[in-house]
KEKOL-936221 format. One line per field, with one value per residue (C-alpha): x, y, z; residue number from 1. Coordinates in steps of 0.2 Angstrom, whole numbers, plus 5000, padded with zeros to 4 digits. Last residue first. Layout:
BEGIN
c1	X ...
c2	Y ...
c3	Z ...
pos	NUM ...
This chain:
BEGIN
c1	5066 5059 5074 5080 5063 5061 5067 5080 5066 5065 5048 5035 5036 5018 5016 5034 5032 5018 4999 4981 4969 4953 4933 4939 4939 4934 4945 4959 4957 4959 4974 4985 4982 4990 5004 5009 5006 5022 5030 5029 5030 5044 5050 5070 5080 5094 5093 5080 5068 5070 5066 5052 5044 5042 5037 5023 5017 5014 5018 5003 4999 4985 4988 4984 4972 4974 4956 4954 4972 4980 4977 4978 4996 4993 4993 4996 5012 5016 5034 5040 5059 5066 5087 5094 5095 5079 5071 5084 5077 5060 5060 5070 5053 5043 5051 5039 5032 5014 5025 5018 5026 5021 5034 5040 5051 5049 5049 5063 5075 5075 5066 5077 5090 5078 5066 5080 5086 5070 5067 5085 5085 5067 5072 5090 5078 5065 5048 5033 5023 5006 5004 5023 5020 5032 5025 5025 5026 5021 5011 5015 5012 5029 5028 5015 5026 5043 5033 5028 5044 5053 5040 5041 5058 5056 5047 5031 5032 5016 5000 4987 4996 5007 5024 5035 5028 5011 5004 5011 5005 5000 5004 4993 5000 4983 4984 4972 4989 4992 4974 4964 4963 4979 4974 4956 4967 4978 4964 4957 4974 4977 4960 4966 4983 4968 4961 4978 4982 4966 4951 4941 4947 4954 4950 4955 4970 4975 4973 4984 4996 5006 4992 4992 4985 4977 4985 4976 4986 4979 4960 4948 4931 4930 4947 4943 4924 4931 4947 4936 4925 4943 4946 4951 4954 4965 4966 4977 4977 4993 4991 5000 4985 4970 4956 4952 4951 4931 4931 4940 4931 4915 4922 4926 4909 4905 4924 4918 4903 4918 4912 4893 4902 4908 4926 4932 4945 4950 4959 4977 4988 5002 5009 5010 5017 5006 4992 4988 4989 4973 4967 4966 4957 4944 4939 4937 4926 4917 4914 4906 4916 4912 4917 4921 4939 4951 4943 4947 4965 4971 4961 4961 4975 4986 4995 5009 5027 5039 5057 5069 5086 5100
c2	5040 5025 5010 5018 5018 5000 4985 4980 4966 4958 4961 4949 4930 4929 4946 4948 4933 4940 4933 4934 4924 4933 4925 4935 4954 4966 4956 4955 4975 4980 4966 4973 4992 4985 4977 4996 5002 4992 4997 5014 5019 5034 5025 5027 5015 5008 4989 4986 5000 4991 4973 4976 4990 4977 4962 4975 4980 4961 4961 4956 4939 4932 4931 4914 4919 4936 4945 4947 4955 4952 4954 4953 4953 4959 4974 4977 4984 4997 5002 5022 5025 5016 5019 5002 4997 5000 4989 4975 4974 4975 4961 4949 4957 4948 4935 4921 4915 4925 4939 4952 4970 4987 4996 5016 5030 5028 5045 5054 5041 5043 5039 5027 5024 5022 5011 5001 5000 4997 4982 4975 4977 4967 4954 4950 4951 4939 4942 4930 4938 4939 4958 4962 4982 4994 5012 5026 5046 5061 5056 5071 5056 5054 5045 5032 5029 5027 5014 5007 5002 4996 4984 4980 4975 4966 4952 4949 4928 4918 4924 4922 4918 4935 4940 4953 4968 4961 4979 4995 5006 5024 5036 5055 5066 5077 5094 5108 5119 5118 5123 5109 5109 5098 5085 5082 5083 5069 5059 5059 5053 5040 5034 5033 5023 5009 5009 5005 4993 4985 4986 4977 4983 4968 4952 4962 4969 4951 4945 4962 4959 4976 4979 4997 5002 5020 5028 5043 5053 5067 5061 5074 5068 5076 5070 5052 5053 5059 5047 5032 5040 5041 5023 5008 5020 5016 5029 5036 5050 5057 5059 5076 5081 5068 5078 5074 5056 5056 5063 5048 5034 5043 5045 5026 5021 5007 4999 4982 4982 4977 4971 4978 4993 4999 5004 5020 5011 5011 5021 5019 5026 5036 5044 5028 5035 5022 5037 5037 5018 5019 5033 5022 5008 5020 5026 5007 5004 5018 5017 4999 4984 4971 4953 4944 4949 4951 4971 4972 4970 4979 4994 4998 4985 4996 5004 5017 5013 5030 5026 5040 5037 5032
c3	5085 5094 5098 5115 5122 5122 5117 5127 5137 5119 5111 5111 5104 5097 5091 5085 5073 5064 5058 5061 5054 5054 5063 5076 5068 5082 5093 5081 5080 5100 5099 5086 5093 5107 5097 5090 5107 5110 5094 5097 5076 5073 5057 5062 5056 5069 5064 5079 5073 5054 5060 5071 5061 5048 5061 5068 5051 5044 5026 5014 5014 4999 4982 4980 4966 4961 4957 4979 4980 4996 5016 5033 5038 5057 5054 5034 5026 5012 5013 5010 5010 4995 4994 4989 5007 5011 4994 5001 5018 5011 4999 5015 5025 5011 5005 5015 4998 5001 5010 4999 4995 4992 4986 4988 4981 4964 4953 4965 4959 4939 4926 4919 4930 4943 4932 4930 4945 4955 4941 4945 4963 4965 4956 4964 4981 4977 4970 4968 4982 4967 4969 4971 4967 4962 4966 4953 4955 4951 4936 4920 4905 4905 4923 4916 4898 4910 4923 4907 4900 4914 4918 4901 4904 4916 4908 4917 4920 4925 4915 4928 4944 4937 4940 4949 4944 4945 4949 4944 4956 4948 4960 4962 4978 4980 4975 4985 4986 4968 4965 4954 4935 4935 4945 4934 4919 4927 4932 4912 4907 4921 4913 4895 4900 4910 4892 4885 4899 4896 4906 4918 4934 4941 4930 4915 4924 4927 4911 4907 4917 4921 4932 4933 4949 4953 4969 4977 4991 5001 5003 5002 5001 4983 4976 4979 4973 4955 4957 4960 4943 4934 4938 4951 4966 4980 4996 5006 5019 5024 5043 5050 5059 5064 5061 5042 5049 5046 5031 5023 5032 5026 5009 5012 5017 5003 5004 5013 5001 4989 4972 4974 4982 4967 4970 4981 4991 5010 5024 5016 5030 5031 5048 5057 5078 5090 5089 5072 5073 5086 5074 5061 5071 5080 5062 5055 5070 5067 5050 5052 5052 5036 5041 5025 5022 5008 5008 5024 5024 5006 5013 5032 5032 5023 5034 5023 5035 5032 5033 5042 5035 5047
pos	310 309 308 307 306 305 304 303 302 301 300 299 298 297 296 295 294 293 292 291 290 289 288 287 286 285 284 283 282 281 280 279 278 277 276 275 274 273 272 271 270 269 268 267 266 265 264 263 262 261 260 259 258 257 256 255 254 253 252 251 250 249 248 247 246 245 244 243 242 241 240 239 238 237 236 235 234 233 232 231 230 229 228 227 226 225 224 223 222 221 220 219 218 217 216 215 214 213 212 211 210 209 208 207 206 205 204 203 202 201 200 199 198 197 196 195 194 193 192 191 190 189 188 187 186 185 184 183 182 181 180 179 178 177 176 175 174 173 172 171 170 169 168 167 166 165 164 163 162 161 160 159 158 157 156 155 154 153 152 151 150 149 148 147 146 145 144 143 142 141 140 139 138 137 136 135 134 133 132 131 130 129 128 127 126 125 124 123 122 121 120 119 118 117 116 115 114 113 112 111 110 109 108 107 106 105 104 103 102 101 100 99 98 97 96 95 94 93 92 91 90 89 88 87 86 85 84 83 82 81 80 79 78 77 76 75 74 73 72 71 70 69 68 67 66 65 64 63 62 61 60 59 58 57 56 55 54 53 52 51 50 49 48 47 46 45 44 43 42 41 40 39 38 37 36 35 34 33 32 31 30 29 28 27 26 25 24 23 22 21 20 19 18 17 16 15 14 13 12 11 10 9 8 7 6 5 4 3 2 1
């Protein structure tokens, strides 16, 4: 089976949904703790004013700091051309922008419209595209709200369609498909990856980042694997969700995700065990947290072992 690549997002999506600020350090020893359970992608934190997140103010620390750890894709979010700026100069090997395809939303968000937000994928792509091909980072514009809105209710699809084809034609490398709000459903999430797929093509959407806030997450997944996605965003432990999208809260938890996919045969070469390890060193450095996942609470099946890591 095909290998599927798990992008952590609990450096980013988690703590910034949380009240506890860890120092660099601890955030450091936390991605390298998943470096060493096997995660190969992680998102170490955003470059956004720090008077909005001060959980995000040492992510060019965070991002300099993981430069060591070979073979990591280091990601990052950034809200706008000046994120992208700071993004580019600490290093980090994959940016992603998000286009919230509601507009309240984006307002609420970023504070711009979709044709200001067009603008600023503009002025990032110029910034790419002066840069030696060998210094390039991957550049993804995640279209946020995919699957609905709490603000505006229903995104038609179409237009989801439409605008992942107006980001890509501007030279982007790629798009993501994000359920922000966990509204989606399976039927959903096969129609807008079709669409855009037949649209724009395969190679342009290779990943989603879904929420469980409904408890569709891992059913989301399942469905985005089987249709032919090979990146999933998750989060240990679930923490997370978008702090300017009311009940937006639950992000997938990583150890259920790599749960599901190692036991159907899908190769994402995370150690599961050391995977729950890691689990515990954070929840203790975040106690105040709600922590959540099945496979935490149960433990793994004595024949799950060895045999499922590949």
């Amino acid at each position: 089976m095909k290998h599927i690549t798990i992008s952590e997002v609990g450096p980013r999506d988690g703590l910034q949904s949380v009240e506890t600020t860890l120092s660099t350090e601890a955030k450091l020893a936390w991605i390298e703790a998943e470096y060493g359970a096997g995660v190969r992608e992680i998102e170490v934190g955003s470059f956004v004013s720090p008077k909005l997140l001060p959980q995000m103010a040492d992510t060019e620390a965070v991002v300099r700091g993981a430069q060591h750890l070979e073979g990591l894709i280091i990601a990052v979010l950034v809200p706008n051309v000046r994120g992208f700026e700071s993004a580019l100069r600490a290093g980090a090997h994959k940016i992603s922008i998000p286009l919230s395809l509601s507009e309240t939303h984006s307002l609420k968000n970023v504070r711009r419209t979709h044709a200001q937000m067009l603008d600023e994928i503009r002025s990032c792509l110029k910034l790419v595209e002066a840069m030696p091909e060998s210094e390039k980072p991957v550049f993804e514009v995640g279209l946020s709200t995919a699957f609905g809105c709490t603000l505006e209710g229903i995104v038609p699809e179409s237009f989801v369609v439409e605008m992942a084809e107006r980001v890509l034609d501007l030279g982007v490398a790629e798009v993501g498909l994000s359920d922000t709000t966990g509204m989606g459903n399976p039927a959903q999430l096969e129609r807008l990856l079709t669409g855009i797929w037949q649209r724009c093509g395969e190679s342009r959407l290779t990943g989603v980042h879904l929420h469980n806030t409904r408890g569709q997450g891992l059913a989301n997944a399942l469905r985005a694997v089987e249709l032919g996605i090979t990146t999933l965003d998750s989060s240990l432990g679930g923490l997370g969700g978008c702090p300017f999208a009311p009940g937006a809260s639950g992000n997938i938890v990583t150890e259920d995700l790599v749960f599901m996919l190692q036991s159907m045969g899908y190769p994402t070469g995370i150690d599961l065990e050391a995977l729950l390890v890691v689990r515990q060193q954070v929840a203790e450095l975040l106690p105040e947290e709600e922590w959540f996942g099945f496979t935490a609470a149960a433990g793994l099946p004595k024949h799950f072992g060895a045999a499922t890591l590949q």
